[in-house]
N, CA, C and O atoms as CSV, one atom per row, in Angstrom:
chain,resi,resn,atom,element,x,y,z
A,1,UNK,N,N,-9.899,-13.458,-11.203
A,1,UNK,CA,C,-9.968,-12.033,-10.916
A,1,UNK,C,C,-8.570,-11.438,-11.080
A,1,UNK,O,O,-7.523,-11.719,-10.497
A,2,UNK,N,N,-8.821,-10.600,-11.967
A,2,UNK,CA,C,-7.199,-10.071,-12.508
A,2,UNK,C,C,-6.428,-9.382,-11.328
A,2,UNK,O,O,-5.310,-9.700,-10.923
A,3,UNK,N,N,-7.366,-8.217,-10.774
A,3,UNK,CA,C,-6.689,-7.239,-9.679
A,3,UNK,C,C,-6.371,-8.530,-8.486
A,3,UNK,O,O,-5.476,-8.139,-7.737
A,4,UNK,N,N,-6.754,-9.648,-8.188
A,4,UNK,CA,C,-6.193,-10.141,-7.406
A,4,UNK,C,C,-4.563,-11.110,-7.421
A,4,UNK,O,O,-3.769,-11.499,-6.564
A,5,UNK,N,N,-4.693,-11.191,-9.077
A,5,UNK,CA,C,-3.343,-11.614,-9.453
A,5,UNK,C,C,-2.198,-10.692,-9.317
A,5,UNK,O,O,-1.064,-11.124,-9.108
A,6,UNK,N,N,-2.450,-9.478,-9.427
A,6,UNK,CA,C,-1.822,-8.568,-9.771
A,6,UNK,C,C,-1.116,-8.342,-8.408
A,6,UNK,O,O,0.107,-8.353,-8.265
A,7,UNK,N,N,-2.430,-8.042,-6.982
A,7,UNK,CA,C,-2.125,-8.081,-5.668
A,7,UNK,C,C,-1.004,-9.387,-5.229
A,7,UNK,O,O,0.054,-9.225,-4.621
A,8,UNK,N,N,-1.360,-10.215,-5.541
A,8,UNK,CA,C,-0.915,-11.389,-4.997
A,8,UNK,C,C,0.454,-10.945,-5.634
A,8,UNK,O,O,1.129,-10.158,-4.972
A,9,UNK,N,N,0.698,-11.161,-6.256
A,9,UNK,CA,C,2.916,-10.923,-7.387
A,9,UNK,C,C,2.830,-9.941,-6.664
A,9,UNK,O,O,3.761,-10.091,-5.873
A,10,UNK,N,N,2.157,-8.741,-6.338
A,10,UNK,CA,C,2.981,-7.561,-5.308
A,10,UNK,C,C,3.137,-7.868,-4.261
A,10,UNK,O,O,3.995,-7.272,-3.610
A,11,UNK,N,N,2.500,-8.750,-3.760
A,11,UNK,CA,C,3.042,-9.330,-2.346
A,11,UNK,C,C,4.844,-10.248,-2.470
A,11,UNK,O,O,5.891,-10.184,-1.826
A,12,UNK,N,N,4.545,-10.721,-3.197
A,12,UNK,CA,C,5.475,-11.289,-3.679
A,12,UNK,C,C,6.935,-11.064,-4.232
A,12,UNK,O,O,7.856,-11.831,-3.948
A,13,UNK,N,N,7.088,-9.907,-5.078
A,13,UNK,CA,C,7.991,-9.041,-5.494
A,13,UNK,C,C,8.340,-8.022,-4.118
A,13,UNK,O,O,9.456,-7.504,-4.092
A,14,UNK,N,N,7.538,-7.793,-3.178
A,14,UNK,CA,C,8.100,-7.038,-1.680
A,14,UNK,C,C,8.304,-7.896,-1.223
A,14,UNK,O,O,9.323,-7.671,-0.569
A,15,UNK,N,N,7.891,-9.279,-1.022
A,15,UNK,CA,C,8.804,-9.824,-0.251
A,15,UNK,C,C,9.891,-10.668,-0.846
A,15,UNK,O,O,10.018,-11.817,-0.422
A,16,UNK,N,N,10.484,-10.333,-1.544
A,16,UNK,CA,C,11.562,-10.335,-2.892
A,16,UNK,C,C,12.596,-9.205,-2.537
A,16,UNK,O,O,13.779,-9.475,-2.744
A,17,UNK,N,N,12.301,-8.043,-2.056
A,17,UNK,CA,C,12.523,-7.100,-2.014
A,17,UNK,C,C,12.440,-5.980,-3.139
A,17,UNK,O,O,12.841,-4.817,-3.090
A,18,UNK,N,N,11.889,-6.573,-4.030
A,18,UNK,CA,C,11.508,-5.071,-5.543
A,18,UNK,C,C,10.622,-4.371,-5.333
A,18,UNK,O,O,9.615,-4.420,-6.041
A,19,UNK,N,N,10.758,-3.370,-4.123
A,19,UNK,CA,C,9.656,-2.614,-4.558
A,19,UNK,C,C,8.624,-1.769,-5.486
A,19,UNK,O,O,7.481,-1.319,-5.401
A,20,UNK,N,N,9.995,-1.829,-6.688
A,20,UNK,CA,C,9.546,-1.184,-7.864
A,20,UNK,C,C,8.322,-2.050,-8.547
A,20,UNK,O,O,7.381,-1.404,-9.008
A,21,UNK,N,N,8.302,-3.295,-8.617
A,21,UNK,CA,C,7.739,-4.363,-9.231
A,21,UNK,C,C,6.409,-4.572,-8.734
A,21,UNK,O,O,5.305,-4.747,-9.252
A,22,UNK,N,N,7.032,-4.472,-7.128
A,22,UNK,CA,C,5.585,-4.377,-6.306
A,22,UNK,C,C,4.626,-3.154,-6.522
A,22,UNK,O,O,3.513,-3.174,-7.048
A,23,UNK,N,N,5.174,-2.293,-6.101
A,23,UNK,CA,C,4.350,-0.787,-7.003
A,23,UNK,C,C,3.656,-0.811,-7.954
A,23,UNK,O,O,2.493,-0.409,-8.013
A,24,UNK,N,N,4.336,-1.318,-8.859
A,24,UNK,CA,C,4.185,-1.413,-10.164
A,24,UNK,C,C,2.316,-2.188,-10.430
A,24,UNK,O,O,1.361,-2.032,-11.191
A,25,UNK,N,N,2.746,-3.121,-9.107
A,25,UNK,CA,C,1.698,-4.353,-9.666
A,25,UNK,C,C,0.626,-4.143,-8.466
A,25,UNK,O,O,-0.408,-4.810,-8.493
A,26,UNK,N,N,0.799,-3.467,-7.691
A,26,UNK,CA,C,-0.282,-2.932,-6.654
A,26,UNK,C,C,-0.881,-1.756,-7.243
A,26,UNK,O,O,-2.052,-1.540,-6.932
A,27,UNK,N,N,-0.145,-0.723,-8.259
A,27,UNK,CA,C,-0.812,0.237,-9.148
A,27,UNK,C,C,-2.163,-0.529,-10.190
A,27,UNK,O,O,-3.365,-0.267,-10.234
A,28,UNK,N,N,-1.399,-1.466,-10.883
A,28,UNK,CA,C,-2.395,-2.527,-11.451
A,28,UNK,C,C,-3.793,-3.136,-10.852
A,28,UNK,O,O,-4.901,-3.172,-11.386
A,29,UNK,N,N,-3.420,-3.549,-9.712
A,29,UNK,CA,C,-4.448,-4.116,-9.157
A,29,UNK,C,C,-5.465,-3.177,-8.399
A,29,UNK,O,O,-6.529,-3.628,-7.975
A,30,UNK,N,N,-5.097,-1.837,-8.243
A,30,UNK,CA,C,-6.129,-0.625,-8.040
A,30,UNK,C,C,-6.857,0.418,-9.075
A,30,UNK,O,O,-7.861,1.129,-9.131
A,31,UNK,N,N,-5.573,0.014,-9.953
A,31,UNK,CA,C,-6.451,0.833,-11.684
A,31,UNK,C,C,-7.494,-0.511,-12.088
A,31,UNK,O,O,-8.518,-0.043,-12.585
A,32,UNK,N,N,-7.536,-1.661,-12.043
A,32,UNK,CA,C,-8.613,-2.939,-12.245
A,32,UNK,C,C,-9.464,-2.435,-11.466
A,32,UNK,O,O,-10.254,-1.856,-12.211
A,33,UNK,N,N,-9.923,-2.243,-9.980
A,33,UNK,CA,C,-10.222,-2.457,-9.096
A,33,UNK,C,C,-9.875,-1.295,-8.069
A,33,UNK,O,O,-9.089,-1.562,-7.160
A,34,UNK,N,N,-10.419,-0.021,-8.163
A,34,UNK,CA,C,-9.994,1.159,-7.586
A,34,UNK,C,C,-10.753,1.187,-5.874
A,34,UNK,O,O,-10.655,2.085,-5.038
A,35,UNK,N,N,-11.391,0.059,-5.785
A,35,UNK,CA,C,-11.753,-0.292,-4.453
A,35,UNK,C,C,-11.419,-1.293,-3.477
A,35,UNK,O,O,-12.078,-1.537,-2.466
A,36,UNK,N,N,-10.147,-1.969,-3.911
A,36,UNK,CA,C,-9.477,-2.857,-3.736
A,36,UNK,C,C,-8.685,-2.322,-2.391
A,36,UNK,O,O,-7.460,-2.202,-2.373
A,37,UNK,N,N,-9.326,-2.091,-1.541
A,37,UNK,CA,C,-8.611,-1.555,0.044
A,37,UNK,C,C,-7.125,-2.216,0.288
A,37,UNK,O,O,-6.094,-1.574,0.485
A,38,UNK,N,N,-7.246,-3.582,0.231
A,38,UNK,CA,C,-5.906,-4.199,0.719
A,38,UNK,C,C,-4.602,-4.214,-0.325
A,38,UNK,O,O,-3.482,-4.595,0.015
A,39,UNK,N,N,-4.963,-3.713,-1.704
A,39,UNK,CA,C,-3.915,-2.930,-2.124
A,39,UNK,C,C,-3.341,-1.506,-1.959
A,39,UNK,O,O,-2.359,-0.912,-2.406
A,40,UNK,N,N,-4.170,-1.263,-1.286
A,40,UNK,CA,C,-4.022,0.170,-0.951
A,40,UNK,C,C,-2.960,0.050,-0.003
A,40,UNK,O,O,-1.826,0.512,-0.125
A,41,UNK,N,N,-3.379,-0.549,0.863
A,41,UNK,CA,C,-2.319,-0.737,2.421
A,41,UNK,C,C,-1.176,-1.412,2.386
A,41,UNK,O,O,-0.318,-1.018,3.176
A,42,UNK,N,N,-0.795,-2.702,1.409
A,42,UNK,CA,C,0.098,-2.663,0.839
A,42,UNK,C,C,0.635,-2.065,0.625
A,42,UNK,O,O,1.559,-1.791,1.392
A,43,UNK,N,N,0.464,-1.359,-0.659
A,43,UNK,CA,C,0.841,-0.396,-0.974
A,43,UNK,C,C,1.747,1.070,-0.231
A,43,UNK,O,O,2.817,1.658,-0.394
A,44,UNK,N,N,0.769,1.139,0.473
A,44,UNK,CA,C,1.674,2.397,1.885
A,44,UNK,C,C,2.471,1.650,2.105
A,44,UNK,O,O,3.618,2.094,2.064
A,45,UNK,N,N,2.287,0.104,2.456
A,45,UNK,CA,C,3.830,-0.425,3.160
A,45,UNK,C,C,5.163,-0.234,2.540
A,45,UNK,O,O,6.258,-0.025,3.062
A,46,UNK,N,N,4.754,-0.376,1.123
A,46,UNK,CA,C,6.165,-0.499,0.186
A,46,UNK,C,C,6.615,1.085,0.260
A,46,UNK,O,O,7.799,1.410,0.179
A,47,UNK,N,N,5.472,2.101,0.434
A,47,UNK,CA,C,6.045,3.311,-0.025
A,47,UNK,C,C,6.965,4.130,1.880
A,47,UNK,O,O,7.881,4.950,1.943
A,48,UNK,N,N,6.375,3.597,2.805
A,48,UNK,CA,C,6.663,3.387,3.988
A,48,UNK,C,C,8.278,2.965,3.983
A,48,UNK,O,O,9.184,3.602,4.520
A,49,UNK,N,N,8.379,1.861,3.317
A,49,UNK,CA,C,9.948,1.448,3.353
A,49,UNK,C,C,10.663,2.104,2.495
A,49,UNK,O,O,11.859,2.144,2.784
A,50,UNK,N,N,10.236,2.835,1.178
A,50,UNK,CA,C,10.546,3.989,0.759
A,50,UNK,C,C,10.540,5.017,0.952
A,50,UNK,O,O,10.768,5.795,0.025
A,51,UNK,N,N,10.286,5.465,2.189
A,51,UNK,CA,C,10.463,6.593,2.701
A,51,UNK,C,C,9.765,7.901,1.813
A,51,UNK,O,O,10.218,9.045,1.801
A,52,UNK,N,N,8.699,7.484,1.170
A,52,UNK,CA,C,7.407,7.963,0.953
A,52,UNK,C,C,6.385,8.487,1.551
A,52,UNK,O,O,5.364,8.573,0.869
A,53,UNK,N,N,6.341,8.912,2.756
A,53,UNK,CA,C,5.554,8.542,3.669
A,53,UNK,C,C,4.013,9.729,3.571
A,53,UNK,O,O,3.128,9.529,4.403
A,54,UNK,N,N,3.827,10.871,2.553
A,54,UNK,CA,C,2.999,11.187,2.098
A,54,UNK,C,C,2.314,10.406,1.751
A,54,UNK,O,O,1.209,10.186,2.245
A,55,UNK,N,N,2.921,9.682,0.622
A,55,UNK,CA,C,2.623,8.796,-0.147
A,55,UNK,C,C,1.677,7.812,0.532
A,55,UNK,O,O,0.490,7.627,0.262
A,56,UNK,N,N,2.382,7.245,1.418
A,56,UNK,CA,C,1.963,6.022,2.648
A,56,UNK,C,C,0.814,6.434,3.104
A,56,UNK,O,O,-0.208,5.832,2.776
A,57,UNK,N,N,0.770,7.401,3.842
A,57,UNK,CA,C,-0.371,7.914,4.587
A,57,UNK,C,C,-1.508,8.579,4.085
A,57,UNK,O,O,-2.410,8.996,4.811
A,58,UNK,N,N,-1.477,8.715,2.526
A,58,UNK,CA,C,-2.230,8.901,1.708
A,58,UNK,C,C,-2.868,7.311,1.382
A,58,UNK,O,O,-4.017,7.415,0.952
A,59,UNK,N,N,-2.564,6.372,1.447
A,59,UNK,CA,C,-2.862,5.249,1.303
A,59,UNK,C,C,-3.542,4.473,2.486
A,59,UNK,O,O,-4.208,3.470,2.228
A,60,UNK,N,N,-3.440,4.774,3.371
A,60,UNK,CA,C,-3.396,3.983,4.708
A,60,UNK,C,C,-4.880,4.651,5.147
A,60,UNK,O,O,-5.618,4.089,5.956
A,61,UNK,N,N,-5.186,5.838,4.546
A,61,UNK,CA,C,-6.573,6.847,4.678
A,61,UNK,C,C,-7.071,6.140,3.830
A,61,UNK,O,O,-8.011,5.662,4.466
A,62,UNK,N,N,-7.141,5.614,2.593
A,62,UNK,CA,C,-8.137,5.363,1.420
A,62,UNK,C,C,-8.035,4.188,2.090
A,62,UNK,O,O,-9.178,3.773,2.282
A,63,UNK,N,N,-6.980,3.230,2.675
A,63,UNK,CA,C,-7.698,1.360,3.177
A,63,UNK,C,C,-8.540,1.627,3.811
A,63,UNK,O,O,-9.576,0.999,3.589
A,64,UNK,N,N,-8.567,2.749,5.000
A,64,UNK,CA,C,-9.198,2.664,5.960
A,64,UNK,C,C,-10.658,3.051,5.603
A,64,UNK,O,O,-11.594,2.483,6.166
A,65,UNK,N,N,-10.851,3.997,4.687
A,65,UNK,CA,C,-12.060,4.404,4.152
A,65,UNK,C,C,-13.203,3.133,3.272
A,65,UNK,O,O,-14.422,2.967,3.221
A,66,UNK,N,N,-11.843,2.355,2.611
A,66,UNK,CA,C,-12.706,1.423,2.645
A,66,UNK,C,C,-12.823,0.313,3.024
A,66,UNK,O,O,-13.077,-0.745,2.449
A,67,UNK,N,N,-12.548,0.690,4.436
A,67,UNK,CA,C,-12.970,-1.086,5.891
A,67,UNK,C,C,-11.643,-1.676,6.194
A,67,UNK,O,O,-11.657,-2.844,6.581
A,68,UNK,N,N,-10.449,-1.048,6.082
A,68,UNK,CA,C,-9.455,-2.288,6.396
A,68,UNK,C,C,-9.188,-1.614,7.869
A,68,UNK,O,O,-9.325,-0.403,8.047
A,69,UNK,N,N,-8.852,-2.382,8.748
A,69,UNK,CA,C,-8.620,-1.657,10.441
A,69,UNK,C,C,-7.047,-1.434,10.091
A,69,UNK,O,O,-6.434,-2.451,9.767
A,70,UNK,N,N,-6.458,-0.421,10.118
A,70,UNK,CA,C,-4.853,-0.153,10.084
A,70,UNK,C,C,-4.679,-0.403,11.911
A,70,UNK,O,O,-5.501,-0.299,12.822
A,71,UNK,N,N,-3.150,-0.783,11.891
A,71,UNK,CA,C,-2.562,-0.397,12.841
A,71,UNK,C,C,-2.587,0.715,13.149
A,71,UNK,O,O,-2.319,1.625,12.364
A,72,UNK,N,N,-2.970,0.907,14.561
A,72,UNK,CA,C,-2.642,2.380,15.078
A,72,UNK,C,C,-1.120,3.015,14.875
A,72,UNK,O,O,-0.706,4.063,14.380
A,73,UNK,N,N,-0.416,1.734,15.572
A,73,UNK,CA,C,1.018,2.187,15.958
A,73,UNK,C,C,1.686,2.387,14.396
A,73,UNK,O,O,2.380,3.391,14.235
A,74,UNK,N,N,1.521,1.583,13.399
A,74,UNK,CA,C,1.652,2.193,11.705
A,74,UNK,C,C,1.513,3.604,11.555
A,74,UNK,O,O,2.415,4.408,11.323
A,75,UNK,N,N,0.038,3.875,11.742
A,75,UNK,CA,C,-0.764,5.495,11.461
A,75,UNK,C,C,-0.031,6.333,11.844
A,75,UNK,O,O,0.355,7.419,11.412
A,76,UNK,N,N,0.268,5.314,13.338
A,76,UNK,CA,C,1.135,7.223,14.445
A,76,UNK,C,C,2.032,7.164,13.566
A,76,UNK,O,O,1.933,8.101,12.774
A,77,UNK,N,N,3.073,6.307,13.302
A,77,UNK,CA,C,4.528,6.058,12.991
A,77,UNK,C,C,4.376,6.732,11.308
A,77,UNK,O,O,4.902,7.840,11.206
A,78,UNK,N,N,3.990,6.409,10.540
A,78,UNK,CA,C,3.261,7.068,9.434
A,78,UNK,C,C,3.508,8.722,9.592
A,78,UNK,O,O,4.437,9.440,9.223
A,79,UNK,N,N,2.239,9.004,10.318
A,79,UNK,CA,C,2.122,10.626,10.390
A,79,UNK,C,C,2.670,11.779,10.858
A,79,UNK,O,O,2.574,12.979,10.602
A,80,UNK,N,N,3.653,10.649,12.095
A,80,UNK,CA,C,4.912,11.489,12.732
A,80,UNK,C,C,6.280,11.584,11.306
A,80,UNK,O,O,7.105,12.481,11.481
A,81,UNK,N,N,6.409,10.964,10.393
A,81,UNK,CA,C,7.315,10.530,9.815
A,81,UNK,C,C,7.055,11.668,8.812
A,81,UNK,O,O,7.830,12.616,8.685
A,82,UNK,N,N,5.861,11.510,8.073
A,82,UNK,CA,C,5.310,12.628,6.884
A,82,UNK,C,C,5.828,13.915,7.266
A,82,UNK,O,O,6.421,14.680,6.507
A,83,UNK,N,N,5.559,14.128,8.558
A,83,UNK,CA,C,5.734,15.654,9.284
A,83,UNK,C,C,6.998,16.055,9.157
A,83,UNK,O,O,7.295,17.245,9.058
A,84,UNK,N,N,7.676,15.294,9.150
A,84,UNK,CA,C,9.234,15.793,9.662
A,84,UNK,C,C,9.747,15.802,8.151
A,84,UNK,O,O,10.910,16.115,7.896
């Protein structure tokens, strides 16, 4: 399963620290697989440490929509962050 290769190296490249790479390859594994929830949330994470946090919390809504339980304390921390 391709989108899961793709997921897996983005795990990998963030914890590498490239987020670019990771992006890159968590974009991949949701254009394969545009229902792929746990790239999604990933995903917010990397953009989270990028100080993205639209971005993030735009993401962290679509995991959740499709079944992943987010952290609350993420969400708050997330949505207080977007705001400001």
């Amino acid at each position: 399963h391709y989108a899961l290769a793709y997921y897996n190296r983005g795990k990998i490249y963030d914890k590498l620290g490239d987020p670019a790479k990771a992006l890159s390859d968590y974009n991949k594994a949701i254009e394969i697989n545009p229902k792929y929830a746990r790239a999604y949330y990933n995903r917010a994470i990397v953009y989270n440490e990028l100080k993205e946090y639209d971005k993030a919390l735009a993401d962290v809504h679509r995991a959740e929509e499709l079944g992943v339980v987010v952290n609350p304390e993420f969400l708050s921390a997330l949505g207080k962050a977007a705001v400001l």
